[in-house]
LUMKOL-658879 format. One line per 4 residues: their letters; for each residue x, y, z of C-alpha. Coordinates in nm, 2 decimals, padded with zeros to 4 digits, always signed. Example, Ala and Ser with C-alpha at 12.3 -4.5 7.8 and 13.67 -1.06 7.14 Angstrom:
// residues 2
AS> +01.23:-00.45:+00.78 ~ +01.37:-00.11:+00.71 .
This chain:
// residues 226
XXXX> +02.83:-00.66:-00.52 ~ +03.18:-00.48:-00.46 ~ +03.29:-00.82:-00.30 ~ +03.15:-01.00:-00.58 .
XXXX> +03.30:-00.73:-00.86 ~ +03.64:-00.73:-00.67 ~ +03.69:-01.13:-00.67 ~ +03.60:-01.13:-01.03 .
XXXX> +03.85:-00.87:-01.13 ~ +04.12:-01.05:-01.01 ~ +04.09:-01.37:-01.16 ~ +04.31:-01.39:-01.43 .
XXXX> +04.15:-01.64:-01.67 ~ +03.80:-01.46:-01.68 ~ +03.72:-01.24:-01.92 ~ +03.41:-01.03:-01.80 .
XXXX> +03.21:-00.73:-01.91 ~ +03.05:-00.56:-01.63 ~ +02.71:-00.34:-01.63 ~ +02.73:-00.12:-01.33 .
XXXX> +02.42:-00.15:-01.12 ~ +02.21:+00.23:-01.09 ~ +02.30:+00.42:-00.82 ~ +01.98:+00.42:-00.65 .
XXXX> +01.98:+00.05:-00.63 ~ +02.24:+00.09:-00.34 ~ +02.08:+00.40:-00.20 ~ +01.80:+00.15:-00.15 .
XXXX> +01.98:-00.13:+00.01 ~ +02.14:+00.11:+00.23 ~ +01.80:+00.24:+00.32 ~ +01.64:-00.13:+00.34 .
XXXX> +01.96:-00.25:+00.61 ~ +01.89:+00.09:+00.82 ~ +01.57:+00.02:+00.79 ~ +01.55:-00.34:+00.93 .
XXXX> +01.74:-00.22:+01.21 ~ +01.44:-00.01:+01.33 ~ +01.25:-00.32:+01.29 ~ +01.40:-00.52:+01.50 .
XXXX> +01.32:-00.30:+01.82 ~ +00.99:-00.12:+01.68 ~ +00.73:-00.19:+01.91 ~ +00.38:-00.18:+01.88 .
XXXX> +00.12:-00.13:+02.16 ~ -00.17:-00.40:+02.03 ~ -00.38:-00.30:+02.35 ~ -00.46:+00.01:+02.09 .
XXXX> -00.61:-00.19:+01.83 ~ -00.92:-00.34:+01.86 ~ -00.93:-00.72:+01.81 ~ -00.57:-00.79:+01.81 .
XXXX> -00.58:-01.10:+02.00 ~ -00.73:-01.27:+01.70 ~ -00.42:-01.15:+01.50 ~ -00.17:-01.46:+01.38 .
XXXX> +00.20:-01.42:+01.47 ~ +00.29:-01.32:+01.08 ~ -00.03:-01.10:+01.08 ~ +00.10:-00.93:+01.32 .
XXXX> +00.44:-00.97:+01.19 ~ +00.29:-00.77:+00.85 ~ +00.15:-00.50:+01.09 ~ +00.46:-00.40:+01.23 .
XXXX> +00.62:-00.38:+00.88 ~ +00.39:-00.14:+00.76 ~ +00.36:+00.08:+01.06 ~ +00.72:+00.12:+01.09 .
XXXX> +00.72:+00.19:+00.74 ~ +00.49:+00.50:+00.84 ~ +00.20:+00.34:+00.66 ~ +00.40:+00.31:+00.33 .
XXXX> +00.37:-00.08:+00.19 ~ +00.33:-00.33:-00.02 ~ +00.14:-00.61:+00.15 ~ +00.19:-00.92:-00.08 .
XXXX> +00.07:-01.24:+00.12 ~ -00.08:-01.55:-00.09 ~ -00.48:-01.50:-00.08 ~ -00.63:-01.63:+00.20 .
XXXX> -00.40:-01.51:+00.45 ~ -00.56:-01.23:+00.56 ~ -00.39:-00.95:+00.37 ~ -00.76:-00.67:+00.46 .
XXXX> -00.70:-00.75:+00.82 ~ -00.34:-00.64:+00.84 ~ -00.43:-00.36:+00.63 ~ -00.74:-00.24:+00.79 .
XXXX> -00.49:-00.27:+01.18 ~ -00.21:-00.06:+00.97 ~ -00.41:+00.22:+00.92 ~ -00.65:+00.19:+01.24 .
XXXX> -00.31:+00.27:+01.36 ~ -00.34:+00.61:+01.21 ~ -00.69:+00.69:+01.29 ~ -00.63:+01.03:+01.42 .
XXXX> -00.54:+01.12:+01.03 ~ -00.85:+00.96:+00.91 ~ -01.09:+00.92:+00.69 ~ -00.89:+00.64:+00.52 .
XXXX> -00.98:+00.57:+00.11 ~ -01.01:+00.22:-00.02 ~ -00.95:+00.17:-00.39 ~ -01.07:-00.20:-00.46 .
XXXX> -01.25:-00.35:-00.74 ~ -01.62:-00.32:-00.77 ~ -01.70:-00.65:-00.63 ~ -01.48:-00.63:-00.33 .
XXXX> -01.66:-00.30:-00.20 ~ -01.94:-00.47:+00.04 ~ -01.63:-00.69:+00.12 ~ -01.45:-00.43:+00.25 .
XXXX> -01.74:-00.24:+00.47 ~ -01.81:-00.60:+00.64 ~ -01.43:-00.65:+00.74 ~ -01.44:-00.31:+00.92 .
XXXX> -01.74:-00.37:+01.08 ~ -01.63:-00.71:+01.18 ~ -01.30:-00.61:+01.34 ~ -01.33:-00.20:+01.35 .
XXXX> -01.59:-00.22:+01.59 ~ -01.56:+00.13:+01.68 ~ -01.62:+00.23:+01.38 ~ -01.99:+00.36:+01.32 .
XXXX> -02.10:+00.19:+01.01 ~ -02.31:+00.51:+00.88 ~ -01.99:+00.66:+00.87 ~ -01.88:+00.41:+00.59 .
XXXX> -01.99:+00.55:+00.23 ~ -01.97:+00.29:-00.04 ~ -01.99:+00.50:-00.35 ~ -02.21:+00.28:-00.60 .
XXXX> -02.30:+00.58:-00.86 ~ -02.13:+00.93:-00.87 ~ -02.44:+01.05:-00.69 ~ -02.31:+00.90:-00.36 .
XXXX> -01.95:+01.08:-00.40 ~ -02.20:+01.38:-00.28 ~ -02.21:+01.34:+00.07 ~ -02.31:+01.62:+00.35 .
XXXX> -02.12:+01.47:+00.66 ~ -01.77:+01.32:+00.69 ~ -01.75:+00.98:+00.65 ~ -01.48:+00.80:+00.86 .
XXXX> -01.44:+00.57:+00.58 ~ -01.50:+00.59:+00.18 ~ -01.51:+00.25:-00.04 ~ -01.49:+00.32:-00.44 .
XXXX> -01.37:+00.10:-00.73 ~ -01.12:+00.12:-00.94 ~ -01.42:+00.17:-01.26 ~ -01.56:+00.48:-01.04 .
XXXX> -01.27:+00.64:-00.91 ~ -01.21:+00.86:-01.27 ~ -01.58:+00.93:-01.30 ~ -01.59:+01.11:-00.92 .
XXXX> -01.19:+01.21:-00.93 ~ -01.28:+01.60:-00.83 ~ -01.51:+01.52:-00.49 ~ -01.25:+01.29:-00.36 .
XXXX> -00.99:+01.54:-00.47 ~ -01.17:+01.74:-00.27 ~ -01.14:+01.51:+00.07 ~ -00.73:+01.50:+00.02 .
XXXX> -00.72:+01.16:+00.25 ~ -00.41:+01.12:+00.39 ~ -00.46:+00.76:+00.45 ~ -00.54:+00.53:+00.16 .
XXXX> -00.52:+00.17:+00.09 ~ -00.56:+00.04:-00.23 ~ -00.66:-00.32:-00.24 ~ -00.56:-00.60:-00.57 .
XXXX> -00.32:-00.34:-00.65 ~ -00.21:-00.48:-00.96 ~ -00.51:-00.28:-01.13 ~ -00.26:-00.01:-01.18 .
XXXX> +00.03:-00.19:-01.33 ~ -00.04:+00.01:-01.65 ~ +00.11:+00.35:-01.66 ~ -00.08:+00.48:-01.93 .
XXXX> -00.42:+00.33:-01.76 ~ -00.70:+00.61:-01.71 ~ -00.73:+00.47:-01.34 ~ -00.38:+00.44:-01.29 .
XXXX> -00.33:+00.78:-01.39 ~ -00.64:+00.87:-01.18 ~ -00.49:+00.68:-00.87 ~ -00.15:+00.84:-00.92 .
XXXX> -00.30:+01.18:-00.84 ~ -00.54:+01.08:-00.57 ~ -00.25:+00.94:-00.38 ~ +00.03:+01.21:-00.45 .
XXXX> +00.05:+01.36:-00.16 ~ -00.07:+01.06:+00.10 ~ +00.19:+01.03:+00.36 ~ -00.05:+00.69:+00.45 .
XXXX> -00.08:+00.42:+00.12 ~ -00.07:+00.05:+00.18 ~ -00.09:-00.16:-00.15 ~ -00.22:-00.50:-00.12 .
XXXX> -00.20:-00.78:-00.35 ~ -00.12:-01.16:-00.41 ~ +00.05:-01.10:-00.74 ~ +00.18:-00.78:-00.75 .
XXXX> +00.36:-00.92:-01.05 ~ +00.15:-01.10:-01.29 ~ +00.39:-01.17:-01.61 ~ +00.68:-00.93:-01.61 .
XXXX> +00.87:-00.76:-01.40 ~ +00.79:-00.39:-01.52 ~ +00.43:-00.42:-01.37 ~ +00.59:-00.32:-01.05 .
XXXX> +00.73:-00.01:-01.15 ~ +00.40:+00.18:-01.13 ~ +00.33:+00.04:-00.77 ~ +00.67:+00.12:-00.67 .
XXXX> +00.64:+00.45:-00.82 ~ +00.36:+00.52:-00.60 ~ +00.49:+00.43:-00.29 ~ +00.81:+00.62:-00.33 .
XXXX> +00.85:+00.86:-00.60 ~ +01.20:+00.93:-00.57 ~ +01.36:+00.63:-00.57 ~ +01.17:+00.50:-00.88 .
XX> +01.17:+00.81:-01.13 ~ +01.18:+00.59:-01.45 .
């Protein structure tokens, strides 16, 4: 951009008038080139994760980004490629901060319980609660993993309040693109203080750009006050 401005503001036969970009737009392309940096030498040990060998190259790729992002990401692949996978490996990854929360819509919650029995398969499958009614929120052992939809979440907001998860993963993410949402608003404090929150979705954006801000917002706070 200075290059850019600089080249501009010597030309003498352009008449220009300049917006200057916000500040925190170049705190966070400084903090995006420091970042891929660390990329290109992060490592991960895929002995560790259970059924990594069926992994594609770019699943694995989409791994790597979100654990070297300490768990904080947007996963935005077209459908089909696998986006639950790479979600469900990123936070295996952090199973000693467990149990992880998934935030999905109501018809994706069986979905969900089959993919981590499918490739989680140290994962006891009593210990995954699919909350159906708010009766189910009331549980009497720890569950390594607790499913709820987006519908359910506001009704049952003080039990998992009560959990504080520090790993969450909130699936078709584009549910809270609405600030002023009850579920969004619901979300928003679920996840406050989650150092672990994948976002997945294949159109984060559906018509205009401002549906991001939400899901930025919740992925990092200071950066994206307003």
């Amino acid at each position: 951009y200075d290059d850019v401005l600089s080249k501009l503001q010597s030309s003498p036969n352009l008449q220009i008038t300049l917006t200057t970009p916000p500040k925190f737009i170049y705190k966070l392309a400084e903090s995006y080139s420091s970042f891929k940096k660390r990329l290109e030498t992060f490592k991960i040990d895929w002995s560790k994760l259970p059924n990594s060998d069926q992994l594609m190259p770019f699943q694995k790729e989409g791994i790597t980004w979100a654990v070297c992002r300490n768990g904080r990401a947007i996963i935005a692949d077209d459908m089909g490629l696998g986006k639950t996978v790479q979600a469900l490996m990123s936070t295996y990854y952090f199973r000693n901060e467990w149990p992880l929360l998934i935030v999905c819509p109501s018809s994706l919650r069986n979905t969900w319980a089959d993919a981590i029995i499918q490739w989680l398969p140290d994962v006891d499958p009593g210990a995954i609660n699919v909350i159906y009614t708010a009766s189910d929120a009331h549980y009497d052992y720890k569950p390594d993993v607790v499913i709820v939809s987006y519908s359910m979440a506001p009704k049952i907001k003080v039990e998992l309040m009560r959990t504080n998860f520090k790993v969450v993963i909130l699936d078709e993410s584009h549910f809270v693109k609405t600030g002023k949402a009850l579920r969004t608003q619901v979300v928003q404090e679920l996840v406050r203080s989650t150092p672990r929150l994948l976002l997945l979705s294949g159109t984060p954006m559906l018509s205009k750009p401002i549906e991001m801000f939400t899901q930025l917002q919740l992925l990092d706070r200071a950066s994206f006050t307003s």
